[in-house]
MARROTOR-823862 format. One record per residue (C-alpha): residue number from 1; y, x, z. Coordinates in pm, 1 decimal, padded with zeros to 6 digits, always signed. Example, Ala and Ser with C-alpha at 12.3 -4.5 7.8 and 13.67 -1.06 7.14 Angstrom:
<nodes>
 pos       py       px       pz
   1 -00450.0 +01230.0 +00780.0
   2 -00106.0 +01367.0 +00714.0
</nodes>
This chain:
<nodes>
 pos       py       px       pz
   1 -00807.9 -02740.0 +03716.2
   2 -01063.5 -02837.0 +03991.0
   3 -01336.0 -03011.2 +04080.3
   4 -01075.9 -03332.3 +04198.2
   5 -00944.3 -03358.2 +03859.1
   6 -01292.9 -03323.3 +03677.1
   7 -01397.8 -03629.9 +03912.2
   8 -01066.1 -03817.8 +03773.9
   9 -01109.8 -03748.8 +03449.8
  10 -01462.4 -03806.7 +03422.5
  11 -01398.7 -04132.4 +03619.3
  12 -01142.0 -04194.5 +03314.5
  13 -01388.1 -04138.1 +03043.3
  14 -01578.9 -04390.5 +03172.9
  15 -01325.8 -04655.2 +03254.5
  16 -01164.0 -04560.6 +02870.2
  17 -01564.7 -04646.7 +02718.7
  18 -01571.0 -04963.2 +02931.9
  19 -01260.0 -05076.8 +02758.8
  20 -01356.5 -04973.1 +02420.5
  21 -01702.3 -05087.0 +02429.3
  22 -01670.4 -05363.8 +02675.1
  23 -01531.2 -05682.5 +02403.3
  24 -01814.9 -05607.5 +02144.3
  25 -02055.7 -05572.0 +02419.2
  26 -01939.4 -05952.5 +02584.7
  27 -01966.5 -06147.7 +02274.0
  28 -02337.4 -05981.4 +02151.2
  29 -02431.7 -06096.3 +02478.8
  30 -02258.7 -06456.8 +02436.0
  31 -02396.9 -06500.5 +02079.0
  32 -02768.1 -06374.7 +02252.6
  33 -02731.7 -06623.9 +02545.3
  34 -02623.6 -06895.9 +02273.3
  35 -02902.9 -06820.8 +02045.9
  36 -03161.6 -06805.7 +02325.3
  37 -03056.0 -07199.2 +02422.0
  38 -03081.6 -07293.9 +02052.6
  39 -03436.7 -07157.2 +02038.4
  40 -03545.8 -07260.8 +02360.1
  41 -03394.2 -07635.7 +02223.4
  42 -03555.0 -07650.5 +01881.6
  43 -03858.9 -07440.6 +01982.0
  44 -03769.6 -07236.1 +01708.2
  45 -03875.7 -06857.1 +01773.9
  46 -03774.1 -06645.1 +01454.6
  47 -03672.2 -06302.2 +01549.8
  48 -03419.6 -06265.5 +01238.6
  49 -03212.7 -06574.2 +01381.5
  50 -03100.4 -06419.6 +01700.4
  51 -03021.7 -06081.9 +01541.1
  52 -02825.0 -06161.9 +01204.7
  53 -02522.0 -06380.3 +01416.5
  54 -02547.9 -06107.7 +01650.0
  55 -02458.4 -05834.3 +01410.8
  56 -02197.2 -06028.1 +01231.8
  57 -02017.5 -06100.0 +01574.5
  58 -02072.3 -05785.2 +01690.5
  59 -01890.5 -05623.2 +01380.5
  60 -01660.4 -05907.6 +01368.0
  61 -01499.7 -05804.1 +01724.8
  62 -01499.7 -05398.1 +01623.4
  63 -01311.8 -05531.9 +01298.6
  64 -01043.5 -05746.5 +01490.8
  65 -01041.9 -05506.6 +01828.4
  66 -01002.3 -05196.5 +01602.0
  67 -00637.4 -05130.6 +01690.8
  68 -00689.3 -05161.1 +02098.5
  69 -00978.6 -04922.9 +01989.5
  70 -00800.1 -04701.8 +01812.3
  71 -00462.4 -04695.3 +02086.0
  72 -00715.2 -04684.3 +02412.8
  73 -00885.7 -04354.8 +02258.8
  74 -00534.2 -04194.1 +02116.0
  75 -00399.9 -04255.1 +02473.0
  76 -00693.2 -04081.3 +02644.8
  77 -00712.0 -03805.0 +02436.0
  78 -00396.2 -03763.5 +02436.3
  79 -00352.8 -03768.7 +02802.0
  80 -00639.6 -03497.9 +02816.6
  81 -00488.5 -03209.6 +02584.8
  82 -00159.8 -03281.3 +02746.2
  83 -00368.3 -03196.3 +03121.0
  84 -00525.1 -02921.2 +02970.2
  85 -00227.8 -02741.2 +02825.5
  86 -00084.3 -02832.4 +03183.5
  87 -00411.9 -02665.5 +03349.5
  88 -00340.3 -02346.1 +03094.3
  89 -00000.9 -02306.0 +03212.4
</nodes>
């Protein structure tokens, strides 16, 4: 193993926590953006009504993204024993 592969796989790590992170990330920004128009509409400026449709969508999109979740970090893990067995050998 050298200092090329720890490059690759660190650049993999953070391509796999993109992925994983990216969806729920996207739609609490959406529902934010959303909720700041609303307030900035109604002039209403309660902290609790940006935060509570932001949780719920937030948790919402882990819920129904679970599965790509779960098969994005059982492929990279995978992928990394299986190099460092390879690296062993």
């Amino acid at each position: 193993m050298d200092a090329s592969y720890v490059v690759i796989l660190a650049r993999e790590a953070f391509m796999t926590a993109i992925w994983v992170a990216g969806p729920a990330m996207l739609v609490g920004m959406a529902i934010g953006i959303l909720m700041a128009i609303f307030q900035a509409v109604t002039s209403v400026q309660e902290q609790t009504l940006t935060m509570i449709p932001k949780i719920i969508a937030v948790g919402l999109t882990i819920v129904f993204m679970m599965p790509h979740i779960l098969k994005t970090l059982g492929s990279f893990t995978s992928d990394v024993f299986r190099a460092l067995v390879d690296a062993a050998l």
